[in-house]
Each structure stands twice: as structure tokens, then as C-alpha cells.
C-alpha positions in Angstrom: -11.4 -3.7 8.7 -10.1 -2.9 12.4 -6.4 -3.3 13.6 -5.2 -3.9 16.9 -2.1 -1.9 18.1 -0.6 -4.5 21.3 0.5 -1.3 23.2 0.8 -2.6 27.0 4.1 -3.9 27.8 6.4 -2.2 29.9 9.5 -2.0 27.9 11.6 -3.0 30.3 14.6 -3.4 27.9 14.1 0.2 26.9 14.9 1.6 30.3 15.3 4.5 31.6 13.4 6.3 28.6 10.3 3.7 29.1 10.3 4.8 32.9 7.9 7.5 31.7 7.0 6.8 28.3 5.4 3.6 27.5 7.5 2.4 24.3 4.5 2.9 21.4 5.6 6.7 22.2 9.3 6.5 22.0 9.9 9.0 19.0 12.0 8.1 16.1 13.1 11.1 13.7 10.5 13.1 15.9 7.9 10.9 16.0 5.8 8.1 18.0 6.3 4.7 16.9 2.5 4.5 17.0 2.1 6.8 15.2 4.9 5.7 12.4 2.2 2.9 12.7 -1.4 4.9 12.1 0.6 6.1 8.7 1.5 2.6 7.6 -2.0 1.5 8.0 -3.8 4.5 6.7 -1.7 3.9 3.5 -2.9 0.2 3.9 -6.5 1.2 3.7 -7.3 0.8 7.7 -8.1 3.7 9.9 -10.5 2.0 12.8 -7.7 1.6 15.3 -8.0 -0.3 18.7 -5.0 0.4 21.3 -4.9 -2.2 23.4 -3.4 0.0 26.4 -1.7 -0.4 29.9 1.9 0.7 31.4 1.5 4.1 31.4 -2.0 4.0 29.3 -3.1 7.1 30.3 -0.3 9.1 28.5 -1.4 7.1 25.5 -4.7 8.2 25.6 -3.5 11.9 26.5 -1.3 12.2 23.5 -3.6 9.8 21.0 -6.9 11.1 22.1 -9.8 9.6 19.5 -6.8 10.0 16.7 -8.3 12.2 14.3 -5.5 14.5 14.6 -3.4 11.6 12.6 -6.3 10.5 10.5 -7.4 7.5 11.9 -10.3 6.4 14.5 -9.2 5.0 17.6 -10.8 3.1 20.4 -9.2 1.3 23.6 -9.4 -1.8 25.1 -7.6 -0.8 28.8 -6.0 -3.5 31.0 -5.7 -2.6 34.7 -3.3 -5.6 34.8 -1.1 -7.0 32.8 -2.7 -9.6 30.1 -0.1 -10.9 27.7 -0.9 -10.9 23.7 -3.7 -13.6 24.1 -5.3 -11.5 27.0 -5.2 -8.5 25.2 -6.6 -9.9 22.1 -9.0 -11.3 24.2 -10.0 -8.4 26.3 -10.9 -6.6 22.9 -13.4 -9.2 21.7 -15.9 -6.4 22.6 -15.0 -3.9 20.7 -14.4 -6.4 17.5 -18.3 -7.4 17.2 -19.2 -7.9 13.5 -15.8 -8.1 12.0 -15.4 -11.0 10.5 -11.8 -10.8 10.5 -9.2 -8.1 11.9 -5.2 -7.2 12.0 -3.2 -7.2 14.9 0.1 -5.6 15.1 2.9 -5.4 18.1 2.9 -2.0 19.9 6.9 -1.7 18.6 6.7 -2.8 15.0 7.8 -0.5 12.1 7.3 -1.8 8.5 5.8 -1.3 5.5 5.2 -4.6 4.4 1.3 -5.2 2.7 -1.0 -6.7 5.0 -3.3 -7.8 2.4 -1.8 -10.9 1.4 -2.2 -11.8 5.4 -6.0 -11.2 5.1 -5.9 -13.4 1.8 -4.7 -16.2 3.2 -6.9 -16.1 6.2 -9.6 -16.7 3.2 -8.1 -20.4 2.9 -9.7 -21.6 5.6 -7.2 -20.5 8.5 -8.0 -18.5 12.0 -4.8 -17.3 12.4 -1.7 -15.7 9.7 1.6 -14.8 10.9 3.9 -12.6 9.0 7.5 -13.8 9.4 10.5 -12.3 7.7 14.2 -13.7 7.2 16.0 -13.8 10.6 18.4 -10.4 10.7 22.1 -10.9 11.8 23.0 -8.9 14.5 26.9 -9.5 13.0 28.8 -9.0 9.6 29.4 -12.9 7.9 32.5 -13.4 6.4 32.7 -16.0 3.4 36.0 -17.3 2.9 38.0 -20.7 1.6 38.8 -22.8 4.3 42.0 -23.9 2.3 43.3 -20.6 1.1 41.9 -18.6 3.7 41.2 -16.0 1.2 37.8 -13.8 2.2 35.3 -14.1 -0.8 32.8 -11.8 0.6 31.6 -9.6 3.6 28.5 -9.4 4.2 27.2 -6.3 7.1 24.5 -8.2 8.7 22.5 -10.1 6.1 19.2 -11.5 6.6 19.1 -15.2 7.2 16.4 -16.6 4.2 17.0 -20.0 5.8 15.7 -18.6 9.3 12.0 -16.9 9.5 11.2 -14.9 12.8 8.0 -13.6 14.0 7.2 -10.3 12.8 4.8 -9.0 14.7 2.2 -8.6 12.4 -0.9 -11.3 12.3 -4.3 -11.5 11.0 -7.2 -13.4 12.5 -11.0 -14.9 12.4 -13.1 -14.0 14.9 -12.8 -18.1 15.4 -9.7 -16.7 17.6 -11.4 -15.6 20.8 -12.4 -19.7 21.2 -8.6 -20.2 21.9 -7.7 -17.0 23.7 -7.0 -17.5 27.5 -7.9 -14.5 29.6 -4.3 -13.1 30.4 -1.0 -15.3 28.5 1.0 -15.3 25.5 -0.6 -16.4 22.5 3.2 -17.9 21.3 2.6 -19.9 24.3 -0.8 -21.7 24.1 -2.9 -20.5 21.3 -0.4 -20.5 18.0 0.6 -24.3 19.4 -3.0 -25.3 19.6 -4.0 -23.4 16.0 -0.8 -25.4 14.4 -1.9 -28.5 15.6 -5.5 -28.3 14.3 -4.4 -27.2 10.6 -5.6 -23.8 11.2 -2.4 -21.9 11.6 -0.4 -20.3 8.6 2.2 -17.4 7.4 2.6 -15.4 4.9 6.8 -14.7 3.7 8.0 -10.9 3.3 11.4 -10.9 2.1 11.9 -8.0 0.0 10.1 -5.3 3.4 11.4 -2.7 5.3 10.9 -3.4 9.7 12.1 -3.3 12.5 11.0 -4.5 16.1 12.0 -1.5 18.5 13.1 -3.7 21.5 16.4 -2.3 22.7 18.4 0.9 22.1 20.0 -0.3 19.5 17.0 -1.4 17.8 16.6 2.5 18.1 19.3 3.2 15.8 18.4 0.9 13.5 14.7 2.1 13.5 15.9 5.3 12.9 18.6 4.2 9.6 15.4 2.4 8.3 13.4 5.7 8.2 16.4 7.8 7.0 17.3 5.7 4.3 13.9 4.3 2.9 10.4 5.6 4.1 8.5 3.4 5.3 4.6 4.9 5.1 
């Protein structure tokens, strides 16, 4: 099995580190996101890698290379302009020839959540498989009695098991290409079009380690994570 890496965004959020590093490079505890990701999928059993490349995609080539120097075998899909998730899905179609069915993971995702049950569930009849995980808090939540006023509990930004979010992390058919546009979001026109055809479903990881490395804070968080619990 191959997995995609969604590497060409510009960051913009990340600014003024992303002015000259495209964020799949930003190092956390000395190291490249990306390649915080080759580990987690090496461990995962995966190491045909397609990098799906554009800001700045020649220093991603320079400092990846072919990736045998972290393990793994890497290929790139390039975009000399920029596609969105569906086009760069798309634009790899090529390159994804005889696999029946591949991972795709956002260019700025740390986990270590198992991607296997995502490939399972493709096996139910489904193109597409979304990972979601319970919504973070960016703020402490304080339980208290509205009578008394008394505090009951403090909680320093709890996940939110009544909210799922996106995390980044899918698993597809090659049935995907029929409803990938050339250059767009997937969120935008494909997911809406898979849900309403029954052919759209997730897969629930509560109990995982990840982050999305969107912001400088999310920096210092990606960085805790690591420090406290490794992640490959």
C-alpha cells in the first residue's frame, strides 16, 4: 500500500518561518514534520511514499531526496500551481496505477493513531474513510453549580467526545479519481457528493495522540505531544 503526504500549501498562518520553509519541514524536537510522518508510517507497515509537492517544492525534494535515508521510498506528484486537496489527489492518479486502495495524509498531521481500521472499513463497500477525532478545546472548562457556585472540576482543555473534527488522515478506492475535480477542495465538492451516494464513512480515534500543525501555537503543542508521549 502507498500513502500520499498533501505537502503543497503555503502555510500562510505559519509566517515568517514558512516564508522559506514550506511547513512539512518545520522541525519539531529537531525534526521535519514529514519526516515525524515517514516514522509513523513505517511503523504502520507503509514505506512507498508519494509527496504531493508545491510552495517551495524544490527544498522538499532537496532535503527528502528518493527517502531512503529515513527508510521509506518516495515519489512526487509536483503542482506548478496551486491544486487544493482534490487536485492533488487527482494529479497523483498516475503514480497510484494498480493500487486498489491508498492512504492519504495532510502535509501537517502528527499522530500515531492505526490506519488499518481506515483501510478496513474501506472493505464495506465505501470509496472514501475519514479519521475524525474528538474536537480539542482551545480553553480550560470549568464545571460548577449554578446555585452554589461552587467549582466541581477544572478541566485544561478537554477533548469534546460530543464534537468530531477532521483529522487529516483518509483512506480511499481508486473509485475516488471519478469525483476528483482537477484543482479544489475535496471538503468542498467530493466528501458532499460521496456522503450523498452512501459511499462516504469514518472511522472514531478517541484514545490517539495528534496534532494538526497550523499555527505557532499548534507548534507548542506539537512539541508537548512528542515530549510527553512518542508518537512513532
Amino acid at each position: 500500500m502507498k500513502a500520499l503526504i498533501l505537502a503543497g500549501g503555503y502555510g500562510k498562518r505559519l509566517r515568517p518561518y514558512t516564508d522559506s520553509v514550506p511547513k512539512p519541514l518545520l522541525e519539531i524536537l529537531g525534526k521535519p514534520i514529514m519526516v515525524w510522518q515517514f516514522e509513523w508510517l513505517l511503523k504502520n507497515g507503509i514505506n512507498e511514499i508519494i509527496v504531493c509537492a508545491g510552495y517551495l517544492k524544490e527544498k522538499i525534494i532537496e532535503k527528502v531526496g528518493n527517502g531512503s535515508r529515513f527508510g521509506v521510498k518516495v515519489g512526487y506528484a509536483v503542482e506548478e500551481e496551486p491544486l487544493g486537496k482534490a487536485g492533488a489527489i487527482k494529479n497523483s492518479e498516475h503514480l497510484l496505477k494498480g493500487d486498489k486502495s491508498f492512504l492519504v495524509i495532510n502535509g501537517d498531521v502528527i499522530t500515531d493513531l492505526d490506519p488499518k481500521p481506515l483501510i478496513d472499513t474501506l472493505k464495506e463497500g465505501f470509496v472514501g474513510v475519514i479519521a475524525v477525532t474528538p474536537l480539542p478545546s482551545p480553553y480550560g472548562i470549568v464545571k460548577y453549580e449554578r446555585e452554589t457556585k461552587r467549582v466541581l472540576a477544572f478541566l485544561e482543555k478537554p477533548r469534546l467526545k460530543d464534537y468530531w473534527i477532521n483529522a487529516g488522515v483518509y483512506a480511499f478506492t481508486q473509485e475516488i479519481f471519478e469525483y476528483l475535480p482537477e484543482k479544489g477542495e475535496i471538503e468542498d465538492a467530493t466528501f458532499p457528493e460521496l456522503a450523498k451516494k452512501g459511499k462516504l464513512a469514518v472511522v472514531e480515534y478517541e484514545n490517539v495522540s495528534w496534532v494538526s500543525v497550523d499555527s505557532h501555537k499548534d507548534l507548542e503543542e506539537a512539541a508537548k505531544l512528542l515530549e510527553r508521549k512518542s508518537v512513532t
